[in-house]
N, C-alpha and C positions, 0 to 999 in steps of 0.2 A: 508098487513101483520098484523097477531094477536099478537102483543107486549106483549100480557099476555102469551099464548104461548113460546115465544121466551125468557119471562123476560124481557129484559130492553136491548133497544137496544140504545146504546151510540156511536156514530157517532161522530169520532174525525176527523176534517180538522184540519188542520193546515194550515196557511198562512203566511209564510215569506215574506215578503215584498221586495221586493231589486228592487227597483227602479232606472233605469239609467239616471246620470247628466250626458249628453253629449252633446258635442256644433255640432253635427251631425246630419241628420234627422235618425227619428226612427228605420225606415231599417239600420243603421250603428248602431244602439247599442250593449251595447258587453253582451256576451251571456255566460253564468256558466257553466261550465261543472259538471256534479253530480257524483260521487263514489258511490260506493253499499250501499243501505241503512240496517242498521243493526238495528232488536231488539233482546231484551234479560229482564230477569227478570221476566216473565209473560207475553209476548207477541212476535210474531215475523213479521215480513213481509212478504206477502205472493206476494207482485207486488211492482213494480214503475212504473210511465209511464213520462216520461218528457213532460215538457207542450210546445207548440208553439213558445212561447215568449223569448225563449231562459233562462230565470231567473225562472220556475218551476218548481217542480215537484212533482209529488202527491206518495203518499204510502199508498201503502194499507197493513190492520193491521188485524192479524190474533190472535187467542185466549190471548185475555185480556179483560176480567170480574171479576166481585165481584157482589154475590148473597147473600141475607141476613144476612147481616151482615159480610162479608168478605171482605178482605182488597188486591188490588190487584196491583203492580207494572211494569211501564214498562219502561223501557229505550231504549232512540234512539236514534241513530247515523248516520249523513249521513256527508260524504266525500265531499266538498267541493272543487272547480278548481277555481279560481277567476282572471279573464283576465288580464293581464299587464296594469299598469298606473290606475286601478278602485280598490276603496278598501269598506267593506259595512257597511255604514252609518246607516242604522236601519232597524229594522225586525219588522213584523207583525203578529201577529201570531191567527188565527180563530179556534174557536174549535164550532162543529157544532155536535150537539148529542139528545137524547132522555132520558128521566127518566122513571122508573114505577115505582110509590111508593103506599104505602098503607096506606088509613087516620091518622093510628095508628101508621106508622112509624117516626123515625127522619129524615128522606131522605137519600140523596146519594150525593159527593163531587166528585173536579175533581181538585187536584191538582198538580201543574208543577211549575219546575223551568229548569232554560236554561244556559246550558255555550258553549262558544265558543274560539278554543285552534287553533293556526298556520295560515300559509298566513296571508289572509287580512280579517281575519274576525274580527281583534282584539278583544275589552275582552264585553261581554256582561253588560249591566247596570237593570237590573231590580229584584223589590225583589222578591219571591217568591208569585206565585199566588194561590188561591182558589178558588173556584165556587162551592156554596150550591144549590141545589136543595131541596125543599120541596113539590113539586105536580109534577106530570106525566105532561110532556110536554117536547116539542122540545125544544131546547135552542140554542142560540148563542153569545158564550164568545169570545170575542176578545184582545189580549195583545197585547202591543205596547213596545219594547224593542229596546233603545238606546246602539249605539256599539260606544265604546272608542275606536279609530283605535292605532294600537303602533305605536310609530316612529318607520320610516325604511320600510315602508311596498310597499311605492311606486315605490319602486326599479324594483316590476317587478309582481304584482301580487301574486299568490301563492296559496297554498295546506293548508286547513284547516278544521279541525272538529266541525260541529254542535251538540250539545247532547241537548235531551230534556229529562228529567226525570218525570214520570207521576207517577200518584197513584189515581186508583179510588177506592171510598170508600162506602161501603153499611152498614145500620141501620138493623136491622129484619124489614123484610115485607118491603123491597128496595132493588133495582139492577141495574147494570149497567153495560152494555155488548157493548166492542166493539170486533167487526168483523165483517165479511165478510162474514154473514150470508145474509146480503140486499146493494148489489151491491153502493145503497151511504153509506153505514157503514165503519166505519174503517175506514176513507180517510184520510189522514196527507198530506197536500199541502203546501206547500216550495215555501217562495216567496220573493226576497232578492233587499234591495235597495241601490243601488250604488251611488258612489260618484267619480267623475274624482279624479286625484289626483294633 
């Protein structure tokens, strides 16, 4: 692929972490069930596919970009099921993308922040992040996000909402393009670690 062509092809993974503490072997751990994934703001969803593992699942992300100086938004939402007796102890989160910038530019940003509302995902702990680029290359930012579980939660599992809030950012003569214009583009991967209760 000619990336000058295309602009700026920004390739967001995501990775939630949710790792299961279970005193069982592996084939016994317990498994998320995922609700529809939703964007809005400047981007949407165009797939999900859930991963093997029971605890993934990837999204793929349709038109959200910012070209020369344009500033672009996306907000995401996925539905969360969380098995009885497991509540989730901390997320991980990868963001895996591309820049094209031009010598003379300031570059391009990728900033997120994360909340977590119902069930057992209790409240998210981390502050708001940013990731600068200043030269054309692949990248890979990773966030590490500790979850405050509420009292009461181990009653039985439960139904809760992931949001991630993004904003990619372009300088003149910088871009940054995510979608599903190149099959690894766009990827938002969900990956959640549990904790018995």
């Amino acid at each position: 692929m000619n990336f000058k062509q295309f602009g700026v092809l920004l390739s967001l993974s995501t990775i939630l972490g949710i790792n299961a503490i279970a005193t069982k072997v592996l084939a016994d751990e317990p498994s998320i069930t995922f609700g529809d994934a939703l964007g809005s703001g400047g981007c949407s969803v165009a797939d999900q596919l859930p991963g093997d593992d029971g605890r993934s699942l990837s999204i793929v992300l349709d038109n959200f970009s910012a070209f020369n100086g344009q500033r672009q938004k996306c907000i995401l939402r996925v539905q969360t099921f969380i098995p009885s007796g497991f509540i989730v102890q901390d997320v991980q989160v990868l963001y895996q993308g591309t820049t094209d910038i031009n010598s003379k530019s300031k570059g391009t940003s990728l900033n997120r922040t994360y909340s977590f509302s119902g069930g057992a995902l209790g409240q998210a702990v981390a502050p708001p992040k940013t990731s600068k680029f200043t030269s054309s290359k692949a990248f890979a930012e990773q966030d590490e996000i500790t979850v405050l579980a509420a009292t009461g939660l181990c009653s039985g599992g439960g139904q809760g909402l992931l949001g991630i809030n993004m904003i990619a950012q372009s300088s003149a003569g910088s871009s940054i393009f995510v979608d599903t214009a190149d099959l690894n583009a766009g990827d938002v991967r969900l990956y959640f670690d549990l904790k018995r209760c």
